[in-house]
ZALUMKE-126154 format. One line per 3 residues: number of its first residue (from 1); for each residue y negated, z, x of C-alpha. Coordinates in Angstrom, 1 decimal. Layout:
REM residues N
NUM	Y Z X  ...
//
This chain:
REM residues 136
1	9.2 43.1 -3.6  8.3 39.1 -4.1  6.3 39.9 -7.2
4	4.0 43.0 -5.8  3.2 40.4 -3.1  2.2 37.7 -5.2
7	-0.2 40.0 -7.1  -1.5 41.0 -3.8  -2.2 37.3 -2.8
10	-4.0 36.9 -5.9  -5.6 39.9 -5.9  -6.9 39.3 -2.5
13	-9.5 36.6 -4.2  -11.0 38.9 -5.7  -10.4 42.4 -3.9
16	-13.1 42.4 -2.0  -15.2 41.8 -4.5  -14.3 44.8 -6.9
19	-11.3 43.9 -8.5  -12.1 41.1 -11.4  -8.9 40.6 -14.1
22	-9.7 38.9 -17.3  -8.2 37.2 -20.5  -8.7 33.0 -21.2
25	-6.1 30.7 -23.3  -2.9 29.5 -22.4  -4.0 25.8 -21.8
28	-6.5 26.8 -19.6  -4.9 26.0 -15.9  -6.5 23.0 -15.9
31	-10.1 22.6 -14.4  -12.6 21.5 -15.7  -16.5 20.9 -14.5
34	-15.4 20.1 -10.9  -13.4 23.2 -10.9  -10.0 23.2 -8.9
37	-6.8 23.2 -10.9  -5.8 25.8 -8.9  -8.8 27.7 -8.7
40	-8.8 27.7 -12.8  -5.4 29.0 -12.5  -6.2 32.2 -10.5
43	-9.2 33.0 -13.1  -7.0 32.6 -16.3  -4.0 34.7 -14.6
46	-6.5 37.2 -13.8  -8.2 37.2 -17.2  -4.7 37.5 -18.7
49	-4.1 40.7 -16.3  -7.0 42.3 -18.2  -5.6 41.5 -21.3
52	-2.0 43.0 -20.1  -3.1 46.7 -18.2  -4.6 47.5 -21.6
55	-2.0 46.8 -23.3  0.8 48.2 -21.2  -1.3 51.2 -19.7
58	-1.7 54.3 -22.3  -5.1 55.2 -22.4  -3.9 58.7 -20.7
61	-2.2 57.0 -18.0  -5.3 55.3 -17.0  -6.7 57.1 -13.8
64	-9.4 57.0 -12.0  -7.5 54.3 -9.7  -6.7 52.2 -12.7
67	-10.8 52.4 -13.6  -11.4 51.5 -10.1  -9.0 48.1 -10.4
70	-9.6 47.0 -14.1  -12.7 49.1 -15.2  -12.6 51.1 -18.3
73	-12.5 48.3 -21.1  -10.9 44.7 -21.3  -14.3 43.4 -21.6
76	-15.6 45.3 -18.1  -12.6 43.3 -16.8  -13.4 40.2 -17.4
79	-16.8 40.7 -16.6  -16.1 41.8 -13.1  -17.1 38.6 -10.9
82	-13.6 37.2 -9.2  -12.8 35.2 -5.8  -11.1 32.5 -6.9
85	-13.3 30.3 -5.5  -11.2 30.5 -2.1  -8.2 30.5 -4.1
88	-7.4 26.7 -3.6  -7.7 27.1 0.3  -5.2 30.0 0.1
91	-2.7 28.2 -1.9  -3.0 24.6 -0.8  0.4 23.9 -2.3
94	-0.5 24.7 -5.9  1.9 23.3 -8.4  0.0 23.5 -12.0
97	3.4 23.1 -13.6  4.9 26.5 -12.4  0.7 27.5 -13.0
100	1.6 26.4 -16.4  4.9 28.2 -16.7  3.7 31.5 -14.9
103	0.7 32.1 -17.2  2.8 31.9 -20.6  5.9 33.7 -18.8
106	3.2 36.4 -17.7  1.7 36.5 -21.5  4.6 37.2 -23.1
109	6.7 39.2 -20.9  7.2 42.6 -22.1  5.2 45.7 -20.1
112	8.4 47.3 -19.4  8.8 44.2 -17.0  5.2 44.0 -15.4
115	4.1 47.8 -14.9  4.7 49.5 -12.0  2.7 52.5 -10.1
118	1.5 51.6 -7.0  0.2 54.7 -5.0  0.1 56.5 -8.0
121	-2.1 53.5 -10.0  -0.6 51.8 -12.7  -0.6 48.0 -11.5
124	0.9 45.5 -13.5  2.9 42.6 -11.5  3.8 38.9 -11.7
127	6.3 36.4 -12.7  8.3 35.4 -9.5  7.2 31.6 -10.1
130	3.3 32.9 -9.7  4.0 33.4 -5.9  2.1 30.5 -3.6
133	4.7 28.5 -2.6  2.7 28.7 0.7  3.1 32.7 1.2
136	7.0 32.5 0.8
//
């Protein structure tokens, strides 16, 4: 499945790390400081993803697995430190336009079209236009 990959890809940045997904405003793809468009981008989508487990995961659905991924609180989620640093070399092709149009698509789409259970963890997924153009 496209989308489980392209939360995989941007989950790798920050995976090894201890999974980091927090929330920041929809204008927010652009960088700023120095920062890399694209490396702004993977932070907000993965603040948003904090934002969107808690929403769409029932406090009884959340396991041990989920605590492992998004912590127990949207505000342990966003404080968990994130990779996206290495972001911009994994996606040199980064289009902030579909950056743009992922991150409000991802906001607003409803949870019965971003949840799914990954062995057993509720997981939620990504827009098909949030895939790296360079991993298709």
């Amino acid at each position: 499945m496209p989308q489980t990959r392209a939360l995989s890809i941007l989950l790798a940045a920050f995976a090894l790390a201890a999974f980091a997904l927090a929330v920041v405003a929809l204008g927010g793809c652009g960088g700023g400081n120095g920062v890399p468009k694209s490396q702004a981008y993977c932070h907000d989508i993965l603040q948003e993803a904090c934002i969107r487990a808690f929403e769409c995961v029932p406090p009884a659905d959340r396991n041990d697995g989920f605590a492992a991924m998004y912590g127990t609180s949207v505000e342990q989620c966003r404080a968990k430190p994130d990779r996206c640093v290495e972001y911009p070399n994994q996606c040199p092709d980064y289009d902030p336009d579909l950056g743009d149009t992922c991150l409000s698509n991802f906001t607003f789409q409803t949870c019965l079209q971003i949840l799914f259970i990954q062995d057993g963890v509720p997981t939620i997924s990504l827009p098909g236009e949030c895939i790296c153009p360079a991993t298709m």
